[in-house]
N, C-alpha and C positions, 0 to 999 in steps of 0.2 A: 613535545608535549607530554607530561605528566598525567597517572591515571583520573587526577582530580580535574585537569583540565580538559580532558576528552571530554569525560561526562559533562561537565557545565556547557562546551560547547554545544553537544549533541543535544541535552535536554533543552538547553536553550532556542535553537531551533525550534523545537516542537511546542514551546511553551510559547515564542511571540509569535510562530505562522502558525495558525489553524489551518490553511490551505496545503499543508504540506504533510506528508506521508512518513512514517516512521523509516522506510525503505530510502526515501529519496535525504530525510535528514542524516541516516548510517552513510550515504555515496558520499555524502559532502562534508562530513567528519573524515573521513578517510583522505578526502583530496586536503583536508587542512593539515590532516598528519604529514604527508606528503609535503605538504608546500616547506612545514616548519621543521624537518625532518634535519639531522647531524647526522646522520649516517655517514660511513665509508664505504660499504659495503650493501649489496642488494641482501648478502642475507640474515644484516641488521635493520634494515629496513623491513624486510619479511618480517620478523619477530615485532618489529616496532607499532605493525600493520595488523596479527596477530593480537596485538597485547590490546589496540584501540577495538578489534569487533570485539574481544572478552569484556572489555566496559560497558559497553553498548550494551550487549546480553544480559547482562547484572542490573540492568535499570530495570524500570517499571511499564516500558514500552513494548509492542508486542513481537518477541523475538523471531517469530515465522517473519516478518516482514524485514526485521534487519537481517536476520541469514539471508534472505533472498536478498536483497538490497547489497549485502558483502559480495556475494559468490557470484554475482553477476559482474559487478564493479571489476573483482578481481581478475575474472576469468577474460574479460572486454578488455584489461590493460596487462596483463602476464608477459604477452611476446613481447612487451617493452625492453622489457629485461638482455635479449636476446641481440636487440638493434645495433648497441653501443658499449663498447668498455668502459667508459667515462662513469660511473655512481651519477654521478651530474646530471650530463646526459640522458641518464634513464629518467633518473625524477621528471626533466622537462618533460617526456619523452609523456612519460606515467600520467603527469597533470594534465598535457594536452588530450590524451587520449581521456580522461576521466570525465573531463568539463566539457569532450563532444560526446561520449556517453549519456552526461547529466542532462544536455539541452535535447540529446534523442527522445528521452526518456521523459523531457516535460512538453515535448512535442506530441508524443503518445498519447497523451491523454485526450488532447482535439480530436485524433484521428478514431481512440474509442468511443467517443463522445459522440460523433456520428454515423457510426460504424450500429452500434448499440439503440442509437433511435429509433434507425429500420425497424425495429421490432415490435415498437409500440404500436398500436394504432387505438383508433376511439373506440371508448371501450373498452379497454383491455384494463385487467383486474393482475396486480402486480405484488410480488411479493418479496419483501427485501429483509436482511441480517445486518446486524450494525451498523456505523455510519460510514458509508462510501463515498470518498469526495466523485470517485468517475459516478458511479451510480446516480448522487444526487446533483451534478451536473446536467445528466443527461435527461433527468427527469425535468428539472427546470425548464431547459432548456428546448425537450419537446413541447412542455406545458407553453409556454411563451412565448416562442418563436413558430414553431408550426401550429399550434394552437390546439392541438389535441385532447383531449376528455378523457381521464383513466381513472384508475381510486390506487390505491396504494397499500397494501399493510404491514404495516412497521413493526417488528419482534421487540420489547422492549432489548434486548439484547443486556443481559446481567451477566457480569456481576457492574459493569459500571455506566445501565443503563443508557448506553450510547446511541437508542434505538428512541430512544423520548427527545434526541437534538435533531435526529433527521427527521420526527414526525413535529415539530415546531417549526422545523425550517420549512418545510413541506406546507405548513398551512400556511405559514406567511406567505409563501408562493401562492398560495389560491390552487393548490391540487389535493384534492380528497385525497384524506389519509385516514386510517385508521391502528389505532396503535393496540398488539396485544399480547398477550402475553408468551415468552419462547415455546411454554408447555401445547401453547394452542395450535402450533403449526400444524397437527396434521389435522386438527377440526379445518382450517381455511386452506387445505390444500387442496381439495376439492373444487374451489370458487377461484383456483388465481388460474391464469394461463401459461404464468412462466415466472421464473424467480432472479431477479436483480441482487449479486453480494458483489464484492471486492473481492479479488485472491491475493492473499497476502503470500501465498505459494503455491507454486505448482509443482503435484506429484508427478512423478515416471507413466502413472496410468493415466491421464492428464485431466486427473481429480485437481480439486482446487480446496486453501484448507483458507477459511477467511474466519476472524477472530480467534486463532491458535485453536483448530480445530472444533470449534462449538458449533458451526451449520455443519462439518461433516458428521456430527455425531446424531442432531436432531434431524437430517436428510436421510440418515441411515438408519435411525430407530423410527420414522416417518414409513419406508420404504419396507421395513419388517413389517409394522402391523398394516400393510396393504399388500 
């Protein structure tokens, strides 16, 4: 694949599934480079592997979540390498291990989906950053199935507003939401009990950085003037 067809690949993902994750469209870009890969050699394939997360990086997607999405991928299929002499071999080797990675990894999400509900209960005043598909799964789906009463307050999240699609989603669900603006966090930090974001990555200190660091920066200037 060509640097022109990664990208239409990758973007294309992301532009016909709205259910899918910048992270999880980078895994399966990766396994297509693989699949349609010439190589001879593992450490043309390296470079080949390489040259497809550098595309990915240069798009308009949020690159904390493809780094994390590569380096996990990578790091889950590496001793591939090690199994077999055969370049062949590996690749199979590399795909199978990719595509049981991928289905772990959309397994995940049910598991945080109720893992995360424990937390709600009625009443509970909730405060959320961009739009999180776990996050607003898990909202629905205490609003709905266990039937639960909360309010919601949605950041618009700028620069691309993505905080005014979970506070629409959220009313057509029939769960009070209220939407405002990123400046007002620390007026309504006082009234939530805990705060709902996506980690698009996770740091060493096992901070979390969701929207390429923009709730760490308003969590941190939140946390100075208190």
């Amino acid at each position: 694949m060509n640097r022109k067809d990664i990208e239409k690949y990758f973007c294309n993902i992301l532009q016909k599934e709205e259910d899918v994750s910048a992270g999880i469209a980078a895994i399966r870009t990766l396994l297509e480079i693989i699949k349609n890969d010439r190589s001879s050699t593992v450490q043309e394939l390296d470079e080949n592997l390489k040259v497809g997360i550098d595309v990915m990086r240069n798009t308009n997607y949020p690159i904390t979540a493809i780094n994390s999405g590569c380096e996990l991928f990578l790091r889950f299929i590496t001793f591939a390498k090690l199994d077999r002499n055969s370049i062949e071999d590996c690749k199979v080797i590399m795909l199978n291990r990719g595509l049981l990675f991928l289905k772990k990894l959309n397994e995940a999400r049910a598991k945080i989906v109720k893992l995360a509900g424990q937390f709600i209960v009625d009443g509970s005043q909730i405060l959320t950053h961009s739009r999180s598909r776990v996050v607003l799964q898990t909202l629905k789906e205490e609003a709905a199935k266990q039937k639960k009463r909360f309010h919601v307050y949605a950041t618009i999240s700028a620069p691309d507003d993505s905080g005014k699609r979970i506070f629409n989603e959220l009313n057509r669900a029939g769960i009070a939401c209220t939407l405002i603006l990123d400046s007002a966090v620390g007026y309504v930090m006082e009234k939530v009990d805990f705060i709902m974001v996506g980690a698009e990555g996770v740091v060493e200190s096992g901070g979390i950085i969701n929207k390429d660091l923009d709730i760490y920066v308003i969590l941190s200037l939140v946390c100075q003037e208190n």
